[in-house]
Backbone as a ProteinNet text record, in pm:
[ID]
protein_1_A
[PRIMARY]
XXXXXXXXXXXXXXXXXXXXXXXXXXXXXXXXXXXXXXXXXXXXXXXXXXXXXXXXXXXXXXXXXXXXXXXXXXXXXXXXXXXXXXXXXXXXXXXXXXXXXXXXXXXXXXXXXXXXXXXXXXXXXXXXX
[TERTIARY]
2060.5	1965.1	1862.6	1815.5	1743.1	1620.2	1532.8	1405.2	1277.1	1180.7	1111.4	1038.8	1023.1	953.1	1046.8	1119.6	1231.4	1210.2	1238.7	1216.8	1122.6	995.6	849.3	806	825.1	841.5	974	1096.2	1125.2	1101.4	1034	953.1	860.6	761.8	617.4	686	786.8	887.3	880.7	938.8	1004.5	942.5	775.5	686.8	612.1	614	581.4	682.8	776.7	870.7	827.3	798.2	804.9	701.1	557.3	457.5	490.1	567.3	579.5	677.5	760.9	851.6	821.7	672.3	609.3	510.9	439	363.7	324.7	451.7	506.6	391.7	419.5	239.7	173.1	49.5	-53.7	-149.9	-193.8	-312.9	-364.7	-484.6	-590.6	-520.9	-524.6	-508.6	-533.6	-655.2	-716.9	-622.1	-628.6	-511.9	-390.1	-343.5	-209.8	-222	-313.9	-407	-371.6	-476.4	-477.1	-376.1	-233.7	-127.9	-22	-79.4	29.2	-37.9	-181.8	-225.5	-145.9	-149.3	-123.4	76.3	146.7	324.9	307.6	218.5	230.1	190	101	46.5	202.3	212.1	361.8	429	504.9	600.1	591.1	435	368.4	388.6	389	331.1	183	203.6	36.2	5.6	-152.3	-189.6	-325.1	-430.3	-563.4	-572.2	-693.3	-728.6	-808.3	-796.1	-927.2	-978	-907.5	-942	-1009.5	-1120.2	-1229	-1211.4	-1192.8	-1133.1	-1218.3	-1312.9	-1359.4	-1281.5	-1335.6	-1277.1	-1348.9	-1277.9	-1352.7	-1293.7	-1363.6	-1367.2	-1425.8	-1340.7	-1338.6	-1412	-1360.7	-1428.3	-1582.2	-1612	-1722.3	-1697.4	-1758.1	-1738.9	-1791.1	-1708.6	-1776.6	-1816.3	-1713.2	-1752.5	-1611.8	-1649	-1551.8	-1450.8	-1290.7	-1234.2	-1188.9	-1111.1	-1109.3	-925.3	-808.6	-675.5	-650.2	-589.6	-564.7	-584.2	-433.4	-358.7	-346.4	-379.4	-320	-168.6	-126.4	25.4	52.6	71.2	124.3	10.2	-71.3	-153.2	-107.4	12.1	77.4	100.3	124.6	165.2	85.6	8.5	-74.3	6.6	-48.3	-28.6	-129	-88.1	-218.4	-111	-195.5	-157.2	-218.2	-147.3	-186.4	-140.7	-174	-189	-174.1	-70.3	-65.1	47.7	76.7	215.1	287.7	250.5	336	283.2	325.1	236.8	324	149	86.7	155.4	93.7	135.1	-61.7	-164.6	-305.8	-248	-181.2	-169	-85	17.4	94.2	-9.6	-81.2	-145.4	-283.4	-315.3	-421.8	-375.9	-255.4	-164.7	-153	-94.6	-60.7	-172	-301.6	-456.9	-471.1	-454.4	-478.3	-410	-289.2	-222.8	-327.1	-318.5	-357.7	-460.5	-566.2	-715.3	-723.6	-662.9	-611	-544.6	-474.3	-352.9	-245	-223.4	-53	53.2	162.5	262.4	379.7	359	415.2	324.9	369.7	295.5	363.9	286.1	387	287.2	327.8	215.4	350.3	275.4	304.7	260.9	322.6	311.5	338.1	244.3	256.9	243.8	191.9	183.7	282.4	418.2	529.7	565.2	674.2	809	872.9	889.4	985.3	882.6	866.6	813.3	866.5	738.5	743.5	690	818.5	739.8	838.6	683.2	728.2	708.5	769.7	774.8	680.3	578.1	447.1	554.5	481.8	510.8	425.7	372.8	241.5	274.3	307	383.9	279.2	158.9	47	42	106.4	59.1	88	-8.4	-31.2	-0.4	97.5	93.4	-27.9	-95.6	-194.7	-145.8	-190.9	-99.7	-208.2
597.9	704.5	656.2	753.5	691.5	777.4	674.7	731.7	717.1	828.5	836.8	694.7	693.7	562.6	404.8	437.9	364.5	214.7	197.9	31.2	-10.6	90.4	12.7	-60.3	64.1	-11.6	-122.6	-102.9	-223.3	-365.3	-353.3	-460.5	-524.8	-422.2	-500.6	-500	-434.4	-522.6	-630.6	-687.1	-795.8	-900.2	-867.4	-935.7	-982.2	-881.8	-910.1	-984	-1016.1	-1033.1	-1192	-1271.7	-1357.7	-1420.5	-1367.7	-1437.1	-1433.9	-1315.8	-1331.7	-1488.8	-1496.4	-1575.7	-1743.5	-1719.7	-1865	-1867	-1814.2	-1790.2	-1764.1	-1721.9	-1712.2	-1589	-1534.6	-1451.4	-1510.2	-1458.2	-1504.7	-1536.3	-1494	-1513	-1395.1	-1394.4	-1269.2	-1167.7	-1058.3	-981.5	-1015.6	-1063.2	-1046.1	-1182.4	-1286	-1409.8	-1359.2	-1242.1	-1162.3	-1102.1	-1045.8	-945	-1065.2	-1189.7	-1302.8	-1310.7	-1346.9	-1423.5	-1275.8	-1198.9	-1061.9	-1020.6	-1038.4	-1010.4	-1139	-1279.2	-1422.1	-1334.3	-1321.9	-1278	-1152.9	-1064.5	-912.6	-1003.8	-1105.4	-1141.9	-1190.6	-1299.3	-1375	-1269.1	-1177.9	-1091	-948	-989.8	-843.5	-723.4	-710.1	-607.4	-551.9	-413.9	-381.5	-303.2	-347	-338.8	-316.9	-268.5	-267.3	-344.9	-422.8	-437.8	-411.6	-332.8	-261.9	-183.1	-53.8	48.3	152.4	159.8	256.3	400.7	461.1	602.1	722	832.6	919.2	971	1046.5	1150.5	1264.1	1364.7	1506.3	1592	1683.2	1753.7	1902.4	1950.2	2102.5	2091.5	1997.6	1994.7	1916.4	1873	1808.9	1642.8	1583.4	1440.1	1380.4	1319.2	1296.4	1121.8	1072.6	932.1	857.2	748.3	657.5	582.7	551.8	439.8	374.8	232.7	165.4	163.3	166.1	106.3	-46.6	-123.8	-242	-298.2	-189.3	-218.3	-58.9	-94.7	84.4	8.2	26.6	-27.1	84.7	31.5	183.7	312.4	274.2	390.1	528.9	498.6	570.7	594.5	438.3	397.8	303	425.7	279.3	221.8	75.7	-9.6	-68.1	-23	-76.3	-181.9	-276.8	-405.8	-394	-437.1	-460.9	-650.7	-683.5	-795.7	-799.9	-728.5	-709.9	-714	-772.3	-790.4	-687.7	-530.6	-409.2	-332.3	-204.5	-139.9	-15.8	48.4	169.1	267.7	374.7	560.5	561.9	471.6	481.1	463.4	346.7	235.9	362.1	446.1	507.3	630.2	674.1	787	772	620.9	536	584.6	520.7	502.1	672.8	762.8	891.8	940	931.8	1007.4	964.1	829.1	820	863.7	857.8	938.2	1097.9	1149.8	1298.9	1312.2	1153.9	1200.4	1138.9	1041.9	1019.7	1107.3	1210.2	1284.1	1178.2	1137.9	1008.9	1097.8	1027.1	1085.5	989.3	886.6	804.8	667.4	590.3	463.8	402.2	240.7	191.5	122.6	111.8	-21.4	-110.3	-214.4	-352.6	-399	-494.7	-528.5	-698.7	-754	-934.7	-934.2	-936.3	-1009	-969.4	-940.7	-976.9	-1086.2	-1143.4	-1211	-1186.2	-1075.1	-1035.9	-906.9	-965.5	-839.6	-717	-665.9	-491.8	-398	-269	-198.4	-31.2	64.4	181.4	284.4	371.8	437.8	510.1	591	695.3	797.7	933.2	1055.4	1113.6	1195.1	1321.7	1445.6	1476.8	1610.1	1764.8	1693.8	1792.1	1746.2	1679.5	1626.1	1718.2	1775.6	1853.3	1747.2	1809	1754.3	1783.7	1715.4	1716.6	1736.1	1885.2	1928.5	1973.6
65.5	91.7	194.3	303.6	403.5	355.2	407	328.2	462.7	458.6	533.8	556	706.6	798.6	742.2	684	572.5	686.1	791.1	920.7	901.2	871.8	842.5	712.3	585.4	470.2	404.6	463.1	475.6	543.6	622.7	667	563.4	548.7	437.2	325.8	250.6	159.9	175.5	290.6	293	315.5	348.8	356.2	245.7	117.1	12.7	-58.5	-45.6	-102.6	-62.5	55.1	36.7	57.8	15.2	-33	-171.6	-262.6	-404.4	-411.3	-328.8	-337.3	-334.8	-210.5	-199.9	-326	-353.5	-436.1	-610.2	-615.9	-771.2	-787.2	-971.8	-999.9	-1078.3	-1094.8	-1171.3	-1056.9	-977.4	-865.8	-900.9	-874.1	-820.2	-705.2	-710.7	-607.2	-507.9	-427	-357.4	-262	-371.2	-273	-219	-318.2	-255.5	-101.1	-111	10.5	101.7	101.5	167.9	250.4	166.9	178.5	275.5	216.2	283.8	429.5	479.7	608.6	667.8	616.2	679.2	760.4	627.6	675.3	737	714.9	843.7	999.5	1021.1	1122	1205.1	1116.3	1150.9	1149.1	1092.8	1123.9	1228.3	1304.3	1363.7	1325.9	1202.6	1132	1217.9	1245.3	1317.9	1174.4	1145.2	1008.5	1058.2	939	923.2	762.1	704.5	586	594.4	404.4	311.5	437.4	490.9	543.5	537.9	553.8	448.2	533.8	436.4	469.6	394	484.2	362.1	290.1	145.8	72.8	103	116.6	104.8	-37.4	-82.5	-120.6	-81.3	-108.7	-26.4	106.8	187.5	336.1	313.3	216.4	218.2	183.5	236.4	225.4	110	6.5	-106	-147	-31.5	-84.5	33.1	12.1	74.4	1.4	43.5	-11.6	39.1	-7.9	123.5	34.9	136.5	128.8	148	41.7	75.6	231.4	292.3	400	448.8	582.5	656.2	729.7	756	860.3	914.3	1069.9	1177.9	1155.7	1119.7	1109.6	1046.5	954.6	885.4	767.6	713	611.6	494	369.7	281.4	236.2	177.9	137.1	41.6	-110.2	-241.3	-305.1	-331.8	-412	-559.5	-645.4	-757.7	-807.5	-898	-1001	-1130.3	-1147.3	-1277.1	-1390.5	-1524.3	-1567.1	-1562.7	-1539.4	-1516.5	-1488.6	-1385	-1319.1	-1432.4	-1433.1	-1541.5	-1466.4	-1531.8	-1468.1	-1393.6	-1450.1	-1380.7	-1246	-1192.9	-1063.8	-967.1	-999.6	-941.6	-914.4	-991.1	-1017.7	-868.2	-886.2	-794.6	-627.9	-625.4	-526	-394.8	-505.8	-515.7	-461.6	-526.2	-456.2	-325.5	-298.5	-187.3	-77.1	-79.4	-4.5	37.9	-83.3	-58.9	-11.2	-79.5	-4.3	175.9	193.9	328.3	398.9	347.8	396	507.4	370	468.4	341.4	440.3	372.4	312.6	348.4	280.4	263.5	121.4	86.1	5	-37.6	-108.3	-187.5	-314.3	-423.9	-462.8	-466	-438.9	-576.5	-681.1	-726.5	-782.1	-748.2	-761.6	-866.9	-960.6	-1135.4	-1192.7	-1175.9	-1250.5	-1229.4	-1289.4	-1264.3	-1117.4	-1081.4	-1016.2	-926.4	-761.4	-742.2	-745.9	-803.5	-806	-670.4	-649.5	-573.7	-572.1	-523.7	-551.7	-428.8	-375.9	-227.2	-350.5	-223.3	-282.7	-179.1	-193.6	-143.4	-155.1	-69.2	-34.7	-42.8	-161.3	-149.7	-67.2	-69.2	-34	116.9	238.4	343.2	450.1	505.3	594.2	780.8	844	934.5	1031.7	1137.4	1218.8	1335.3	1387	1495.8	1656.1
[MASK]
+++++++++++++++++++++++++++++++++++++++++++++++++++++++++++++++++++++++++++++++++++++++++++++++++++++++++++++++++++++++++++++++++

């Protein structure tokens, strides 16, 4: 199955894949973050970190958030740390999309065994025309 921007997120896959791989889990998030700008750099990944992005509500600006990772200016990228990612983390993931209006994303998950990861979808994403 080919899946939207499918060359890009297989890339930062594969980038997570092998800081999980050097790295094992049980770190802080934030060393993940670390270690995943260090393999997007080496693999030229074009990226932003902790991308602070408003939220609106009904056209009014209600506050700011920031995305781990923006990539291609297309694609988030939220990390988690954790022994299993919740229905909260997907649910986390999912808003941002909508409050960004992206249409595709991915959460990343280091604190397993075995990295974890899940394609997001924007079912609300309005193209910008």
């Amino acid at each position: 199955m080919e899946y939207k921007y499918s060359d890009i997120t297989e890339k930062i896959i594969k980038a997570a894949m092998n800081v999980h791989n050097a790295s094992g889990n049980g770190f802080p998030e934030i060393v993940y973050q670390r270690s995943l700008e260090v393999e997007f750099n080496l693999m030229n990944i074009n990226f932003g970190r902790e991308v602070s992005m408003p939220v609106f509500y009904k056209s009014v600006k209600v506050g700011d958030r920031r995305v781990d990772f923006l990539v291609e200016n297309i694609i988030s990228v939220e990390l988690k740390a954790f022994g299993k990612l919740e229905s909260a983390h997907l649910a986390q993931g999912k808003n941002y999309l909508e409050a960004f209006n992206l249409e595709v994303g991915l959460l990343i998950n280091f604190g397993a065994n075995s990295l974890e990861w899940k394609r997001l979808y924007n079912n609300k994403f309005k193209p910008i025309i």
